[in-house]
N, C-alpha and C positions, 0 to 999 in steps of 0.2 A: 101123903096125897101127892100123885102126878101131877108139875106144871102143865100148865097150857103146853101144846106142842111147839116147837120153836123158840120159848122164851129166853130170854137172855139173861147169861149169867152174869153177874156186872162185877166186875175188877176191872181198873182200873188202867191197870197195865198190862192188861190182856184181855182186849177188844175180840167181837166175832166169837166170843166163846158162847157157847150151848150147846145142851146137850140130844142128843139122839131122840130120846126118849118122847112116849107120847101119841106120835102119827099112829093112826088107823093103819093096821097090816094085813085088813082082811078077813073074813071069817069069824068075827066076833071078838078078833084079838090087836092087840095095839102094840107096840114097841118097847120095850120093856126103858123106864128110866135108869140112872145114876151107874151105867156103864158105859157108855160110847160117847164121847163127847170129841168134839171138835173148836177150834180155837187160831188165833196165828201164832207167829210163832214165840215162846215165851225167854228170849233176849231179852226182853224189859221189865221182869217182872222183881219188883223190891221187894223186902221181907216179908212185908205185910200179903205182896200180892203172892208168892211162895205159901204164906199161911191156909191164903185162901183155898188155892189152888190144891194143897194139902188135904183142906178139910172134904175134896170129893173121892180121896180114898183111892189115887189111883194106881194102879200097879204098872202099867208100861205108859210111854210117851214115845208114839211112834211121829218121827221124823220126816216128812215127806221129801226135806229140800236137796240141794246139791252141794255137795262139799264147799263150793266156793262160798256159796251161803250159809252154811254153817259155819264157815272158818270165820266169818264176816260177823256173826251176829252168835256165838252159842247160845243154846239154851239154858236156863237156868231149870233145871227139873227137881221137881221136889222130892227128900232125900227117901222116899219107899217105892220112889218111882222106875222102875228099868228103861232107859232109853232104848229104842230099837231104831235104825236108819233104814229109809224104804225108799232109795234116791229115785224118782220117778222119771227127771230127766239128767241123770247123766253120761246118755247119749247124744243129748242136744242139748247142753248147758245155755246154748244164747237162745233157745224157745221162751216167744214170751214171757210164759209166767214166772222165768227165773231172772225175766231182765229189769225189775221194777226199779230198783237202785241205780242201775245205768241212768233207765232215761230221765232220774228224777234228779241227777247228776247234770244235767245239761238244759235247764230249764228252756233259755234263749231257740235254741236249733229243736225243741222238741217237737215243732211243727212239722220237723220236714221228715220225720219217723211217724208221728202219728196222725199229720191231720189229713180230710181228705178220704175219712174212712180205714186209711193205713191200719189205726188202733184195732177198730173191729175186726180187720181181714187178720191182722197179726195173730190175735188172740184165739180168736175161729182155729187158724191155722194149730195153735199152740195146743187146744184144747181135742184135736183129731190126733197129735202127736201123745196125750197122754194117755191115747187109747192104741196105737199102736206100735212107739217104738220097745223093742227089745227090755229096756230097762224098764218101761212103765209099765210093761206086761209079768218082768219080775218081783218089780215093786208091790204092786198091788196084790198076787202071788203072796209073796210074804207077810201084807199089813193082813189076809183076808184068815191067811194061815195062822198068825198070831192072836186076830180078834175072836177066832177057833178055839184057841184054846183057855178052859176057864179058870186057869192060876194067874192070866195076864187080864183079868178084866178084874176091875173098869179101865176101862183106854181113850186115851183122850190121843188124838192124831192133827197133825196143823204141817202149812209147809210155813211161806214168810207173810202173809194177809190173811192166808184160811181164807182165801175165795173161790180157786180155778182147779189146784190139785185136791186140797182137800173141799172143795165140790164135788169133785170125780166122787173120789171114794166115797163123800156121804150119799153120793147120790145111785150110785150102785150099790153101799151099804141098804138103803134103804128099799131100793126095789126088787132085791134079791128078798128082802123079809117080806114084799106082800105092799108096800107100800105103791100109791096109786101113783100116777106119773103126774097129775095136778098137783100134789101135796109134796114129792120132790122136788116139784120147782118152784112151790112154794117155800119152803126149807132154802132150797138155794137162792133164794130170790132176798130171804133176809138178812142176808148180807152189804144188800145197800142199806138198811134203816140197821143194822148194827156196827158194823164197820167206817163204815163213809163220815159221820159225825166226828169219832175219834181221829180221821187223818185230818183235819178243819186245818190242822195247823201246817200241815206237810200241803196243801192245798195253799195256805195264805203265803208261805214260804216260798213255792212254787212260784207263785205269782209275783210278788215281792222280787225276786231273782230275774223279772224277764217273760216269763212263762205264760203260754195261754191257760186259766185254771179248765177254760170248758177242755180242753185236751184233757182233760186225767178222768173224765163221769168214765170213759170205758177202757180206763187204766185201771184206776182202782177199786171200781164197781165192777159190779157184771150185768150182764144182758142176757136174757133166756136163749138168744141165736147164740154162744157160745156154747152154753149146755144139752140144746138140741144139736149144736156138731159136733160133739162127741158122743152123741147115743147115735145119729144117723154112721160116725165113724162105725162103729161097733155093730149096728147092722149091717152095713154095707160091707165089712171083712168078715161076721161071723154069720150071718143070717140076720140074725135076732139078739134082742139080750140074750137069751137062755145060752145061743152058740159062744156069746162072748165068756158067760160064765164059766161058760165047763170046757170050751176048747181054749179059750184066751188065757181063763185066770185060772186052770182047775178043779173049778166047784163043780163039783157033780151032784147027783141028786140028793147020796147020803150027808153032804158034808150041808151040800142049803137046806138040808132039816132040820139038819144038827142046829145050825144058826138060829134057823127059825124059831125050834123049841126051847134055845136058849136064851134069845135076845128079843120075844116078843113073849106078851101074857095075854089073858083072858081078860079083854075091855071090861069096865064094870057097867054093870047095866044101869 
């Protein structure tokens, strides 16, 4: 039986994980469970959480981050799993959502980077760049290509939170199968009630150091105005999603069927 859509899968040491599966795709059909799953990133994960992570059978673990972030934290990936790297931004390495380690690095001076709205504007900004630079255009390319083919599924994909990059992806994952644009950001949206509780302590630390904690709600959460600028991005350079898909990323009509008939089923009635 299919979870709830959204639900979360709970390990420990690997926060923000859930799986694809589940959402209404239209037509009488729904998102197929227990291959697409999304997560941050798995540097923290101990034996136990390796086991679990294990037991969802995956075949690739696509990367979204940037080398310096990976050098910084690798991944622990469990051993049937193929790593794939889909550096999103490494054209802009200091774009937001690769600088979370910086500004959590300097708790005291964090005001004069993010308060003031800075944080929003930055992010906003950050989330229009992973719609249009060069790498994020190959990146995606590659994860979309990969998720394509079905000797690499189940795939689980994260950058370092699984908020902003791997938002992107699930959230054009999911609109490209049929899914409604309320129920994508819905999905993106539970990421503050899964995520946000497990950084409690990167948050009391924070603060503890100097730090304003209200600075970090649109650091280390999100806010639907990030995720609507990146779909207004993608309109605004391709037409429409559809232009983003097939001029931006590739996908043309054969290939979003393919997707479709592979990664969604027949809701049950």
């Amino acid at each position: 039986m299919q979870s709830e859509p959204g639900a979360q899968i709970r390990i420990d040491t690997l926060p923000n994980l859930r799986d694809l599966g589940g959402w209404s795709a239209g037509g009488g059909r729904r998102v197929r469970g227990g291959l697409i799953f999304r997560s941050t990133d798995l540097d923290r994960l101990d034996a136990r959480g390796i086991e679990l992570v294990g037991a969802l059978c995956l075949r690739t673990v696509v990367d979204l981050r940037t080398a310096t972030e990976r050098q910084a934290a690798p991944d622990r990936v469990p051993p049937d799993a193929t790593p794939v790297v889909c550096d999103v931004l490494s054209d802009a390495p200091d774009a937001a959502p690769a600088q979370l380690r910086k500004v959590m690095a300097d708790p005291r001076n964090a005001g004069a980077i993010l308060g003031d709205g800075k944080a929003e504007a930055m992010f906003e900004q950050g989330y229009r760049q992973i719609v249009r630079l060069p790498s994020a255009l190959a990146a995606y390319r590659r994860f979309f290509a990969t998720l394509a083919t079905e000797d690499r599924r189940p795939l689980l994909f994260h950058c370092t939170t699984g908020k902003d990059r791997t938002g992107w992806a699930a959230a054009v994952t999911l609109t490209l199968l049929g899914v409604s644009a309320d129920d994508v950001m819905r999905d993106y949206i539970l990421t503050n009630d899964q995520l946000l509780p497990a950084l409690r302590p990167v948050v009391d630390r924070f603060a503890a150091a100097g730090g304003n904690p209200n600075l970090l709600q649109p650091v280390l959460g999100v806010l639907p105005e990030y995720l609507e600028a990146a779909f207004d991005e993608a309109r605004h350079r391709y037409g429409s999603m559809d232009g983003y898909l097939a001029v931006g990323l590739g996908i043309d009509d054969g290939l979003r069927q393919r997707l479709r008939d592979d990664l969604t089923e027949e809701a049950a009635r």
